[in-house]
C-alpha positions as a Markdown table, in Angstrom:
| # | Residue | x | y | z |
|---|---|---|---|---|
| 1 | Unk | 83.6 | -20.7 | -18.8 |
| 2 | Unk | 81.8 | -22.5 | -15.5 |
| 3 | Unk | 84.5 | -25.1 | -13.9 |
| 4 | Unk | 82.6 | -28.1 | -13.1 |
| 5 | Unk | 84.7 | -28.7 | -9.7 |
| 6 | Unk | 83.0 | -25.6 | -8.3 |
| 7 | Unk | 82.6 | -26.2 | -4.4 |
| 8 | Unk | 79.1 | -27.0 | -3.4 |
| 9 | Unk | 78.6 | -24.4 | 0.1 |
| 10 | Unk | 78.3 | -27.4 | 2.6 |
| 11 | Unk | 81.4 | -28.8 | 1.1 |
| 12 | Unk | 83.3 | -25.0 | 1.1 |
| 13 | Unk | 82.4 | -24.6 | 4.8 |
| 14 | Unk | 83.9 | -28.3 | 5.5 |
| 15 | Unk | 87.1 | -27.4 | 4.2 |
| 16 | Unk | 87.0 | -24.3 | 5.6 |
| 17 | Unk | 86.7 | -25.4 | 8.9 |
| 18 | Unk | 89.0 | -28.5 | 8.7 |
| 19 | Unk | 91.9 | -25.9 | 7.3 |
| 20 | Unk | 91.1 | -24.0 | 10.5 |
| 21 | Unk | 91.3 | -26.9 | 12.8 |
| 22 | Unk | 94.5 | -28.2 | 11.4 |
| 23 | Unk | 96.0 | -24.6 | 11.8 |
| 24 | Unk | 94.4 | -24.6 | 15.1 |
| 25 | Unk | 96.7 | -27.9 | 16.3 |
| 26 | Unk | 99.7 | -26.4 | 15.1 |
| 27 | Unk | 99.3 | -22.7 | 15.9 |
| 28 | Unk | 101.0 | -21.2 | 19.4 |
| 29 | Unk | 98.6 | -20.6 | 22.4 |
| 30 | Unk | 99.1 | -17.3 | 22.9 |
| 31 | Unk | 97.8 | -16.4 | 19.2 |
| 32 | Unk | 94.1 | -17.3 | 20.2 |
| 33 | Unk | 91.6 | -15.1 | 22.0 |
| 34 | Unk | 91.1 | -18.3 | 24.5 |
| 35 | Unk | 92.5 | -21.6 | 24.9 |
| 36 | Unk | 90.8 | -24.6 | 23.6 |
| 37 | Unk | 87.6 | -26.2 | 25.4 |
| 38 | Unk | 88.2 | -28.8 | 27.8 |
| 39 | Unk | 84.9 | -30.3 | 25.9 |
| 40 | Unk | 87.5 | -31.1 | 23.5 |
| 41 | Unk | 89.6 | -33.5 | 25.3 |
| 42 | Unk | 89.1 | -37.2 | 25.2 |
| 43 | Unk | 86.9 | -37.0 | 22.2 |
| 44 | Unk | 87.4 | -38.9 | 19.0 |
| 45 | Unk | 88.6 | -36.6 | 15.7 |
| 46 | Unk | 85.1 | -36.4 | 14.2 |
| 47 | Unk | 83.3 | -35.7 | 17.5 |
| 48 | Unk | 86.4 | -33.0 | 17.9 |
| 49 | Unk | 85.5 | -31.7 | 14.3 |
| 50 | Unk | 81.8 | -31.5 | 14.6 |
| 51 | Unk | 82.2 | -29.3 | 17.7 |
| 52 | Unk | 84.6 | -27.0 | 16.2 |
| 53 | Unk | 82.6 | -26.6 | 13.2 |
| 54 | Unk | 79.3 | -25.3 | 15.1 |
| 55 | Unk | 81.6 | -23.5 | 17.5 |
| 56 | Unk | 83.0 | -21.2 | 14.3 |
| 57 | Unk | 79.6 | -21.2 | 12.8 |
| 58 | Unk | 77.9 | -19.8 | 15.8 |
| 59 | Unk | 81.0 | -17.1 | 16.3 |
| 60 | Unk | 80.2 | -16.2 | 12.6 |
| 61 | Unk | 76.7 | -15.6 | 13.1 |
| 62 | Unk | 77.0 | -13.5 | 16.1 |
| 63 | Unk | 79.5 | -11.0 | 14.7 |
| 64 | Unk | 82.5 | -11.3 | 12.6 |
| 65 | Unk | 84.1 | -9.1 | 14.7 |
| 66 | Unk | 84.3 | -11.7 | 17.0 |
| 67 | Unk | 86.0 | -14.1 | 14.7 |
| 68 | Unk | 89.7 | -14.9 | 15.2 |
| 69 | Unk | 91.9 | -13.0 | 13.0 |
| 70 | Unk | 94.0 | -15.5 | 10.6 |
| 71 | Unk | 97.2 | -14.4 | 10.8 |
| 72 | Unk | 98.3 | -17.1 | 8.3 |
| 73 | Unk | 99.1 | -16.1 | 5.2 |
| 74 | Unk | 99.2 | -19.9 | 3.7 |
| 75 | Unk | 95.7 | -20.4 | 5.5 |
| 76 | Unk | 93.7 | -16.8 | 4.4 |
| 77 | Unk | 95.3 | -18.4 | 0.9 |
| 78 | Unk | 93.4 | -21.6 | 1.1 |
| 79 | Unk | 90.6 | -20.1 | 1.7 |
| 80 | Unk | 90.6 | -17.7 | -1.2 |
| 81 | Unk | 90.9 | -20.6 | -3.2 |
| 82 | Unk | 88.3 | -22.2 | -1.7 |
| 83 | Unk | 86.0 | -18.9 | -2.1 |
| 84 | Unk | 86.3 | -18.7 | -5.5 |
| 85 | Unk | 83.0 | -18.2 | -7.8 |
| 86 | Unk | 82.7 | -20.8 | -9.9 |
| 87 | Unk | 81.7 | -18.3 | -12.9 |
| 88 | Unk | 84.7 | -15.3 | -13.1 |
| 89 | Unk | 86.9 | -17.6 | -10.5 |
| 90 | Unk | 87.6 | -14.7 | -8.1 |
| 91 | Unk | 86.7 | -14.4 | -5.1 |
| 92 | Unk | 83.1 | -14.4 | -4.8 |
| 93 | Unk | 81.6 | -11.1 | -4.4 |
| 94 | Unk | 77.9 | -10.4 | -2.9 |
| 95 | Unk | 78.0 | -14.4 | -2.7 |
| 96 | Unk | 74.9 | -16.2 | -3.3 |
| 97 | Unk | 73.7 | -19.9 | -3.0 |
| 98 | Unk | 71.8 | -22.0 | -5.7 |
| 99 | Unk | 69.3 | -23.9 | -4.3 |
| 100 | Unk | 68.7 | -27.1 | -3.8 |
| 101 | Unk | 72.5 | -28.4 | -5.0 |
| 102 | Unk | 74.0 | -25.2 | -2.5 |
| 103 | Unk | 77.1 | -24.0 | -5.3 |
| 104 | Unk | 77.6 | -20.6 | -4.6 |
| 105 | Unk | 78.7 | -17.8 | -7.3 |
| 106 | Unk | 78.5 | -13.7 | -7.0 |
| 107 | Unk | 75.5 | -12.4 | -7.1 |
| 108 | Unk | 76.0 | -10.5 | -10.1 |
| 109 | Unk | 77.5 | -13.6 | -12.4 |
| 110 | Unk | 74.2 | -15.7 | -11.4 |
| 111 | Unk | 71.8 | -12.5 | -12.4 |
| 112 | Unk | 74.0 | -12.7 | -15.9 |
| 113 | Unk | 74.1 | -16.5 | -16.4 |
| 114 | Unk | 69.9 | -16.2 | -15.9 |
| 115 | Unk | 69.6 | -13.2 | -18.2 |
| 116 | Unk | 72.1 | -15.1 | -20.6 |
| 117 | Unk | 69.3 | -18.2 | -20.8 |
| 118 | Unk | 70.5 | -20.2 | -17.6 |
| 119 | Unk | 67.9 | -22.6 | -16.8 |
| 120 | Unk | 69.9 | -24.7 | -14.2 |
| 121 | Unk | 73.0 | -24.1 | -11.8 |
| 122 | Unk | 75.9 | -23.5 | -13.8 |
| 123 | Unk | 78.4 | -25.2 | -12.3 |
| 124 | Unk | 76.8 | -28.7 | -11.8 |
| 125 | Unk | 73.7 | -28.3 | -14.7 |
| 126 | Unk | 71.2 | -29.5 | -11.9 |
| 127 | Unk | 67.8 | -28.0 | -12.0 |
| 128 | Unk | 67.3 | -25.7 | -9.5 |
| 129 | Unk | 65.0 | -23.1 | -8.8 |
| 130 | Unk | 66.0 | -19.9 | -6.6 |
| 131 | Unk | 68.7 | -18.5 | -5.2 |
| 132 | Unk | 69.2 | -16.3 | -2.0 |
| 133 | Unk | 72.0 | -14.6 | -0.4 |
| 134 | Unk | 74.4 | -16.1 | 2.0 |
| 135 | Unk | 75.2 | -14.4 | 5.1 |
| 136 | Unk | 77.6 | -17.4 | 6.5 |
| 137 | Unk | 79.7 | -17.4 | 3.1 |
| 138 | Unk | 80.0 | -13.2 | 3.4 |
| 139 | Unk | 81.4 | -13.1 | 7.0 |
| 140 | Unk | 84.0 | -15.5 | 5.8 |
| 141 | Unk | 84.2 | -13.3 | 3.2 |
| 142 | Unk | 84.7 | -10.2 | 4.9 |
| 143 | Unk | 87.0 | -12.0 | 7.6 |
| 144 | Unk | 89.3 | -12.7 | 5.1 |
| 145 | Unk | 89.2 | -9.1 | 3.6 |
| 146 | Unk | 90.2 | -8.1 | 7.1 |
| 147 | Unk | 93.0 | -10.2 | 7.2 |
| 148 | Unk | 94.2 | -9.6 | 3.2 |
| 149 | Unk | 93.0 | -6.5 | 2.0 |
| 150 | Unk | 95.0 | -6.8 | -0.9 |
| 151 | Unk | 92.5 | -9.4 | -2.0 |
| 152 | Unk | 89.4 | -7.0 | -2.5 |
| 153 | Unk | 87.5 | -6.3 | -5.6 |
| 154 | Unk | 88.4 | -3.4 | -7.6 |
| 155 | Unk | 86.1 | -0.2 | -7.5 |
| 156 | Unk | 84.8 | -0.6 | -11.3 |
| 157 | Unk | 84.4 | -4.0 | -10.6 |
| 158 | Unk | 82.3 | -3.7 | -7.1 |
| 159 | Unk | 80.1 | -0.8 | -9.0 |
| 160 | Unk | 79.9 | -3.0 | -12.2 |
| 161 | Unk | 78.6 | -6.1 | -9.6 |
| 162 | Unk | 76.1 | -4.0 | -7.7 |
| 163 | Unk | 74.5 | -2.2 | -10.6 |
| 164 | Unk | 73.6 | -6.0 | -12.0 |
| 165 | Unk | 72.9 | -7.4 | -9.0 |
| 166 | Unk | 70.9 | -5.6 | -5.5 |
| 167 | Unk | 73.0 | -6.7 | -2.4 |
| 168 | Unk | 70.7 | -9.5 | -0.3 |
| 169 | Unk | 67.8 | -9.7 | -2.9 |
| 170 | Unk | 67.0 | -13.5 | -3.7 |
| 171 | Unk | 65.9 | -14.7 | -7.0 |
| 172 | Unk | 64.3 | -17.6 | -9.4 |
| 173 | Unk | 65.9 | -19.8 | -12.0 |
| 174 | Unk | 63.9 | -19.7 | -15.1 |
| 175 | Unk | 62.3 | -23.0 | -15.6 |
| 176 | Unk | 63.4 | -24.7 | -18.3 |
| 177 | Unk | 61.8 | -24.9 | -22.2 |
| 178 | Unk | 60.8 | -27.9 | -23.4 |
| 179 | Unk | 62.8 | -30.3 | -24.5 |
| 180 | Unk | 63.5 | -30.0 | -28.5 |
| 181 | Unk | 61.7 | -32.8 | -30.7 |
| 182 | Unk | 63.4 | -35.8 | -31.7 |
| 183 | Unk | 65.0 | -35.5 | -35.3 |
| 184 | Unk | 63.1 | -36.4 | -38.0 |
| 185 | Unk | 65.1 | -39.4 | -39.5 |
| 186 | Unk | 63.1 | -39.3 | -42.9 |
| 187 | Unk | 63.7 | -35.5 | -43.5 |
| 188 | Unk | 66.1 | -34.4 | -46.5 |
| 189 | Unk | 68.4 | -31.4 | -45.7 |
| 190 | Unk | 67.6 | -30.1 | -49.7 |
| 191 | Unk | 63.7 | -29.6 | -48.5 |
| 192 | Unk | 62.2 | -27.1 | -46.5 |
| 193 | Unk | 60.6 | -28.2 | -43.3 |
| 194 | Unk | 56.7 | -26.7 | -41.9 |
| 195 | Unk | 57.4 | -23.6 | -39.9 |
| 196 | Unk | 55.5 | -23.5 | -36.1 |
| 197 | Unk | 52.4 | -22.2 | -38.1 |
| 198 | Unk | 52.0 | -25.0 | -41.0 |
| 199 | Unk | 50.6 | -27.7 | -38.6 |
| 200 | Unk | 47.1 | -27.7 | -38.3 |
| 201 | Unk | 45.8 | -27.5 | -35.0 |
| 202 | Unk | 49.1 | -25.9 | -33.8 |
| 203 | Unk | 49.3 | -24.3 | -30.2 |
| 204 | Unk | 50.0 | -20.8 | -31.8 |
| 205 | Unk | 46.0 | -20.5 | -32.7 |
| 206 | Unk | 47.3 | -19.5 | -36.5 |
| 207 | Unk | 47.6 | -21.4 | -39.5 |
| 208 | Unk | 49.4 | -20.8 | -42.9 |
| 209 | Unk | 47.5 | -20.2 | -45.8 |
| 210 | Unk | 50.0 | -22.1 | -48.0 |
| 211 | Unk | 51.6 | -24.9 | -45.5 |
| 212 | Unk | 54.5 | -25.9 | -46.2 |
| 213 | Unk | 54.3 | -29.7 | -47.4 |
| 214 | Unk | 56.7 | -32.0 | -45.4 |
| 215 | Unk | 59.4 | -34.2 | -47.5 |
| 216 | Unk | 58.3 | -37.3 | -45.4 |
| 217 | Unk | 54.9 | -37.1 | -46.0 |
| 218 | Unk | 54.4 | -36.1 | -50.3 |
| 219 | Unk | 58.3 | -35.4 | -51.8 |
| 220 | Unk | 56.7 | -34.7 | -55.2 |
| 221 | Unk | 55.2 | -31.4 | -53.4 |
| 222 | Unk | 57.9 | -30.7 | -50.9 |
| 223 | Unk | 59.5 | -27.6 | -51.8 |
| 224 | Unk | 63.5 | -27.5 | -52.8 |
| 225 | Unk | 65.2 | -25.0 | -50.7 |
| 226 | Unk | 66.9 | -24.0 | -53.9 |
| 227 | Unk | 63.9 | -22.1 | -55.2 |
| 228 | Unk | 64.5 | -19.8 | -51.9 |
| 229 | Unk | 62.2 | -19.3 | -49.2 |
| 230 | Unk | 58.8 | -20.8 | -49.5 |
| 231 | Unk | 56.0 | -19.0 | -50.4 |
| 232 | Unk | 54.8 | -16.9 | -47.9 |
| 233 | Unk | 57.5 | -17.6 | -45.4 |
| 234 | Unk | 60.9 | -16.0 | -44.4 |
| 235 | Unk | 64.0 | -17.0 | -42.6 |
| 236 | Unk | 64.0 | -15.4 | -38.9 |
| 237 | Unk | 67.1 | -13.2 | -38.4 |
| 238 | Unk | 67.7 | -14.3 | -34.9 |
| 239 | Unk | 67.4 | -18.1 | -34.8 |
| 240 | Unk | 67.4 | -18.4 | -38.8 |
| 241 | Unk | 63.8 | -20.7 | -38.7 |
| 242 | Unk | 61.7 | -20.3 | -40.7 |
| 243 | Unk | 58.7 | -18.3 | -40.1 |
| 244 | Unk | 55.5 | -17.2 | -41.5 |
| 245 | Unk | 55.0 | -13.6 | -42.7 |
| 246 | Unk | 51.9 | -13.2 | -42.0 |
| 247 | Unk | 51.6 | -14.8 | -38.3 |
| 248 | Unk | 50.7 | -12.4 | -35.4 |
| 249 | Unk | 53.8 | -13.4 | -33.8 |
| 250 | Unk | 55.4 | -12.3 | -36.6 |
| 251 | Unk | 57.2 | -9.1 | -36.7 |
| 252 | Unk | 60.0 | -7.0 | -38.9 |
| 253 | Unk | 62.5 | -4.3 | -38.6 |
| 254 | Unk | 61.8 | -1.5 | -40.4 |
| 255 | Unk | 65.6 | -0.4 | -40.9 |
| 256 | Unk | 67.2 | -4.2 | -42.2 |
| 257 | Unk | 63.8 | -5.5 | -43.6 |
| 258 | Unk | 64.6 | -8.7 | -41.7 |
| 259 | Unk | 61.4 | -10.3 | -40.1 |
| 260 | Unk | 61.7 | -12.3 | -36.9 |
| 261 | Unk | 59.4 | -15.3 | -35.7 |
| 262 | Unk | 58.6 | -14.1 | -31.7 |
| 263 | Unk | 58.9 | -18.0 | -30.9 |
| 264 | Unk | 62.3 | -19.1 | -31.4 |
| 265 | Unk | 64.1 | -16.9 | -28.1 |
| 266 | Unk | 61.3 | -14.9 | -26.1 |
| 267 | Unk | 63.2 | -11.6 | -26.2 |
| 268 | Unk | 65.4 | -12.0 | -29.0 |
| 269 | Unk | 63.6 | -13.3 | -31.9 |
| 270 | Unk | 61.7 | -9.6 | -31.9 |
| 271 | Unk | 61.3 | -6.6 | -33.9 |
| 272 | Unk | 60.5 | -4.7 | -30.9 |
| 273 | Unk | 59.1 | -0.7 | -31.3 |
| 274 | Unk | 62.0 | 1.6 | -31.7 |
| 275 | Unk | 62.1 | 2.7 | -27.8 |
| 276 | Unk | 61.7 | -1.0 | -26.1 |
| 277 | Unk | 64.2 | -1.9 | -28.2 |
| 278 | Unk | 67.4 | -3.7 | -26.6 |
| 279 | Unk | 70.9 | -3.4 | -27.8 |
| 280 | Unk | 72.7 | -6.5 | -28.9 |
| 281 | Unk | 75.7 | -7.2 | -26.4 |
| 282 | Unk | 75.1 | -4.4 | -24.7 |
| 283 | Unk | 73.7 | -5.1 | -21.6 |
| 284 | Unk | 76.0 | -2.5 | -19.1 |
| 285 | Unk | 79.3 | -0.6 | -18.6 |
| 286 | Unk | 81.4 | -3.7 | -18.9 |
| 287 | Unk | 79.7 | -4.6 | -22.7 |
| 288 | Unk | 81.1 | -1.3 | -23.6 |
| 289 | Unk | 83.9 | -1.5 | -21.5 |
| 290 | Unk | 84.9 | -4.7 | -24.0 |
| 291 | Unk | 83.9 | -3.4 | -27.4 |
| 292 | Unk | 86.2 | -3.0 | -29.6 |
| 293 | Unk | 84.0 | -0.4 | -31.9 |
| 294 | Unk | 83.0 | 1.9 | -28.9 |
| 295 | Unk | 86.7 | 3.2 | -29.1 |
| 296 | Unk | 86.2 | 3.5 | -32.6 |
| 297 | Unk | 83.7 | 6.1 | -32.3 |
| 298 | Unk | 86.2 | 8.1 | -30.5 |
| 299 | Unk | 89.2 | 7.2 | -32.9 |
| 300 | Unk | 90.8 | 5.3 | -30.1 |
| 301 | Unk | 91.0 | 8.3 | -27.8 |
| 302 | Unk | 91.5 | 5.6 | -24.9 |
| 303 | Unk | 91.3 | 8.5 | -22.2 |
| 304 | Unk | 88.1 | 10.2 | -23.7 |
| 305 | Unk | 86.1 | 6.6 | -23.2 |
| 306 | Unk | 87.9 | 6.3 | -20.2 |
| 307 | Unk | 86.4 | 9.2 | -19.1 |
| 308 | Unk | 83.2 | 8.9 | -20.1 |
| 309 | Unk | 83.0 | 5.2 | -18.7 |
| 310 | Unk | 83.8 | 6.7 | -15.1 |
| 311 | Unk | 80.7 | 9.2 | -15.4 |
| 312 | Unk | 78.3 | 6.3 | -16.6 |
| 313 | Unk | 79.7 | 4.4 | -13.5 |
| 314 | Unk | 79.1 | 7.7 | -11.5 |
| 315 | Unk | 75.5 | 8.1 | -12.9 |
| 316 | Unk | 74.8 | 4.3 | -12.9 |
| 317 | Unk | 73.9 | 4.8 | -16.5 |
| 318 | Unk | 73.2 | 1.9 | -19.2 |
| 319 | Unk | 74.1 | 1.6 | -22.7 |
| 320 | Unk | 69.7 | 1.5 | -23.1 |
| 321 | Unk | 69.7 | 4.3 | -21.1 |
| 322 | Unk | 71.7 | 6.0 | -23.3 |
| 323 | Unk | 70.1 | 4.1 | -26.7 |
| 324 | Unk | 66.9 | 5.7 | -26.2 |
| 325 | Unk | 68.3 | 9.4 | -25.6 |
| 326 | Unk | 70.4 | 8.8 | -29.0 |
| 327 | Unk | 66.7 | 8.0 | -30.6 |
| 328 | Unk | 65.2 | 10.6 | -28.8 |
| 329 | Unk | 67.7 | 13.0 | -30.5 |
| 330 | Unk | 67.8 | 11.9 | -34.0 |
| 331 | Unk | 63.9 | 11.5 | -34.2 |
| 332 | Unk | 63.9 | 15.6 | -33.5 |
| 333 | Unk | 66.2 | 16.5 | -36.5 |
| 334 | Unk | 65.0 | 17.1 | -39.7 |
| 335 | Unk | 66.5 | 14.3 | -41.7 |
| 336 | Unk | 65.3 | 11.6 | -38.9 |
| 337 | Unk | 67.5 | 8.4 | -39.5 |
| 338 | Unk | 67.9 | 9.6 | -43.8 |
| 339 | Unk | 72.0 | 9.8 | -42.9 |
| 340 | Unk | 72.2 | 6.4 | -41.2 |
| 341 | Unk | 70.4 | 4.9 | -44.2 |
| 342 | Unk | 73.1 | 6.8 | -46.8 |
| 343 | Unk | 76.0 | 5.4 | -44.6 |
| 344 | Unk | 74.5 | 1.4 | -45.4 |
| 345 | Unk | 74.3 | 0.8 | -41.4 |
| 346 | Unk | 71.7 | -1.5 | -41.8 |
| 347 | Unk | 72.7 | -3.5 | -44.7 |
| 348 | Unk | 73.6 | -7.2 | -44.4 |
| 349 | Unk | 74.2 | -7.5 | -41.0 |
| 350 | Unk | 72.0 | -10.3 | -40.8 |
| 351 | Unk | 72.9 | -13.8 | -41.7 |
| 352 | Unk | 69.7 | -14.2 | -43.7 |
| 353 | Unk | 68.7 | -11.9 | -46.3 |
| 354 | Unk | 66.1 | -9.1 | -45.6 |
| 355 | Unk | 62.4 | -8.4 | -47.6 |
| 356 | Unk | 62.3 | -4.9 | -49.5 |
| 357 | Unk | 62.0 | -1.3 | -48.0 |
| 358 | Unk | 58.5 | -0.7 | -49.8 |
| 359 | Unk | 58.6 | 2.7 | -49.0 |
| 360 | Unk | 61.7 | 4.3 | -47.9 |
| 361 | Unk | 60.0 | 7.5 | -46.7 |
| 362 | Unk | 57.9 | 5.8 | -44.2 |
| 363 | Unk | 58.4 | 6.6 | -40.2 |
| 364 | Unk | 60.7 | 3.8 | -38.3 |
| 365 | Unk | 58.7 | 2.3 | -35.8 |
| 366 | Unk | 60.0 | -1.1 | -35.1 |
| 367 | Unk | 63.6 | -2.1 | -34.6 |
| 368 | Unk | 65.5 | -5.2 | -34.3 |
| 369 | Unk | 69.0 | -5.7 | -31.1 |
| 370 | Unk | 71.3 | -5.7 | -34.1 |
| 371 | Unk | 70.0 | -2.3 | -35.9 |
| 372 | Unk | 69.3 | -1.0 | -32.3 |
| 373 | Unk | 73.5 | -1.2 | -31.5 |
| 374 | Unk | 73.7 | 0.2 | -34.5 |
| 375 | Unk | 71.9 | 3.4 | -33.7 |
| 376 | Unk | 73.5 | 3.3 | -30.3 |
| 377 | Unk | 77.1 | 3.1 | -31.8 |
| 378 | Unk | 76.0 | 5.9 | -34.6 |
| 379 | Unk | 75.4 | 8.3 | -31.9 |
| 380 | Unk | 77.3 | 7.7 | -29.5 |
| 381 | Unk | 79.6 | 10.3 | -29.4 |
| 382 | Unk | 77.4 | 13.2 | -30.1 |
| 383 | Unk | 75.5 | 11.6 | -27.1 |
| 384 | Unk | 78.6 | 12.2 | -24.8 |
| 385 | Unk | 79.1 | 15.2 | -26.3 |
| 386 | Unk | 75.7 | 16.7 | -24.9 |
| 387 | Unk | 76.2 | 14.7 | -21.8 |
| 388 | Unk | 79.1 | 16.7 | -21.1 |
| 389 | Unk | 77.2 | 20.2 | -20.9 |
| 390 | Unk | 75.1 | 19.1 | -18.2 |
| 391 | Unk | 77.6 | 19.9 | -16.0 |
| 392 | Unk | 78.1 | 16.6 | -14.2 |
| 393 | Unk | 81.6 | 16.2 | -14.7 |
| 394 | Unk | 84.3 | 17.2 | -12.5 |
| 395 | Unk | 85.3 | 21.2 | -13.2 |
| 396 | Unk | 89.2 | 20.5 | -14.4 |
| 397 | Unk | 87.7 | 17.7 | -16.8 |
| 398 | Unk | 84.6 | 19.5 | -18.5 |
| 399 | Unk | 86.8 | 23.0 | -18.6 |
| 400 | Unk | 89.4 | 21.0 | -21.2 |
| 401 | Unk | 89.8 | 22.8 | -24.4 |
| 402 | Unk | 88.0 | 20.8 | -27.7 |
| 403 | Unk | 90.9 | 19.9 | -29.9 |
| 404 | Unk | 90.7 | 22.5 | -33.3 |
| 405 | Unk | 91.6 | 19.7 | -35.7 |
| 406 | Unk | 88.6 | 17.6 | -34.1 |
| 407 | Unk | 88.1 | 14.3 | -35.6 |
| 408 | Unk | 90.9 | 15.0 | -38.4 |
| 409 | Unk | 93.3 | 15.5 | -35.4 |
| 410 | Unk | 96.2 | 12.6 | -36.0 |
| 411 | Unk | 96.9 | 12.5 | -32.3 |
| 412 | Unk | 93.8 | 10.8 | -31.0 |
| 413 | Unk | 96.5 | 8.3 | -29.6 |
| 414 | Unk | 98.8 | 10.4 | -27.9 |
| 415 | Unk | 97.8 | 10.2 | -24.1 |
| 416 | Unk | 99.2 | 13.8 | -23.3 |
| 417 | Unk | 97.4 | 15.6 | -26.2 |
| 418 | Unk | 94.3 | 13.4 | -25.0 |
| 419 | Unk | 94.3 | 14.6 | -21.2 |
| 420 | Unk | 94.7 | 18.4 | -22.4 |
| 421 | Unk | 92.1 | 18.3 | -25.3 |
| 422 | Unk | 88.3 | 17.1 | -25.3 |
């Protein structure tokens, strides 16, 4: 969750700098590179502050080399505090700057609060429109890393950052959608309301060839939501509208029957075809790293997924990377996606209920994120199973004997048995 007290970058710096003058007054001589400017003397506090600040800012931008070396502890703490991001609260890593209110995050939580829908800054909701890089907030950054190395990112998480985001690359906020109309105070929750296409004239360029009839305007013809979905129409699986069969927009997944409207979420509301497909939650490493069911496709064999986390991090691999080579693979067997279907995989997994699979033979050409995890999470372990004959991985790891009891072996759990046995 964003903190809304997240510093804005004028106001980090400020404190930044009046931490290091205070430490200044009170630290010995003989700890500073040189002694203080005679500039300084006679001058008033803020005059005194100003000065120091453009005198640290210019040493910053020169080199950070340069820079004095805090030796204390209770100071490089401050200022980790005052570095924090204001989306994962660490220390802000790859930092970059939100323009025009100038809160700063890691680059890699701003790419994920845009990808996410984030149509403003997300620590102050002002609009905004780009972000770039900050070279002022890294060399404070780095200084302190000098100082307190202790304090430093961990490997997975430094890879997991620059796979999302590309060090010193700047980027837009999307702008946002239009507001939502104002509630229709004569409408009755028992009715169904038009869908996008039922308005004449509508900015879609499609009509319906039954409109739905709206409470407010004839309730003798309105039609009871109790009777199910309106002629002709469907409820979307994503955003749960409803929708119009038949629009071009339209679209359904031919593995949950489910259709989906293409308006509600650009991206989500979408049976997309079966290799443009994108996984729900699964957007890198660290969505796997977090599920719960990708351990379950090993039977919690934590250091086999351990393992095979570290070689996606290696190969900078994503979970649609490997999606499509699962799909690639079970379109070349002879029974296609038949044992998926016998297993149920697809059934009821959306809130709203699905059409019927006219013809169960047919070929699968259009998928929806839900089914497509799915798939992913179906073959994910023969996946990794392959992947480990391409001889990637290190020679003591890929040499490990499979286990002869396999998947009925009852020590999936037991770490030693794990380490000696694939």
């Amino acid at each position: 969750m964003v903190e809304e007290h997240t510093p804005a970058l004028s106001e980090t710096l400020d404190s930044a700098m009046g931490l290091a003058l205070s430490r200044a007054n009170h630290a010995s001589s003989s700890t500073l590179k040189r002694g203080p400017s005679p500039s300084f003397e006679g001058l008033e506090e803020d005059v005194r502050r100003k000065r120091f600040k453009d005198d640290v800012e210019l040493d910053m931008a020169l080199t950070v080399a340069d820079a004095p070396r805090f030796d204390n502890q209770c100071l490089a703490e401050d200022l980790a505090q005052e570095l924090q991001c204001g989306c994962c609260a660490e220390l802000v890593y790859r930092p970059v700057v939100v323009s025009p209110c100038q809160h700063f995050f890691c680059g890699s939580c701003c790419v994920l609060w845009i990808r996410n829908g984030g149509t403003n800054c997300p620590a102050c909701r002002g609009a905004s429109s780009y972000v770039t890089p900050s070279r002022p907030l890294q060399s404070i950054v780095d200084l302190l890393l000098r100082t307190d190395p202790s304090r430093t990112r961990t490997e997975r998480e430094r890879i997991q950052a620059d796979e999302v985001y590309k060090a010193g690359s700047s980027m837009r906020i999307p702008t946002p959608r239009e507001a939502s109309p104002e509630p229709n105070l004569n409408q009755n929750a028992d009715y169904a309301q038009p869908c996008p296409h039922c308005a004449a004239g509508n900015p879609y360029g499609w009509r319906c060839p039954q409109p739905i009839v709206d409470f407010s305007v004839d309730p003798e013809l309105a039609w009871h939501l109790d009777d199910g979905a309106p002629p002709g129409h469907a409820y979307c699986g994503n955003c749960e509208n409803l929708l119009a069969l038949r629009a071009p927009v339209t679209s359904k997944c031919d593995f949950c029957q489910v259709s989906f409207c293409g308006i509600g979420v650009q991206g989500r509301c979408i049976a997309a075809p079966l290799a443009a497909q994108h996984p729900h939650n699964m957007s890198d490493v660290g969505d796997l790293i977090q599920s719960a069911e990708v351990y379950e496709c090993f039977d919690s064999n934590i250091v086999e997924v351990e393992i095979m986390l570290d070689y996606l991090s290696t190969q900078q691999l994503n979970p649609k990377h490997i999606y499509r080579e699962v799909v690639s693979h079970i379109q070349s067997l002879n029974n296609n996606f038949k044992p998926l279907f016998d297993q149920d995989l697809f059934v009821d997994i959306h809130s709203v209920a699905g059409g019927v699979d006219e013809n169960p033979e047919a070929p699968r050409s259009r998928i929806c994120r839900l089914c497509a995890s799915e798939v992913l999470l179906w073959g994910l372990r023969g996946w990794w199973i392959r992947e480990r004959q391409k001889g990637f991985l290190d020679e003591a790891i890929a040499n490990r004997p499979d286990c002869p009891d396999g998947r009925s072996c009852t020590r999936q759990k037991d770490l030693g048995h794990t380490k000696e046995c694939a």
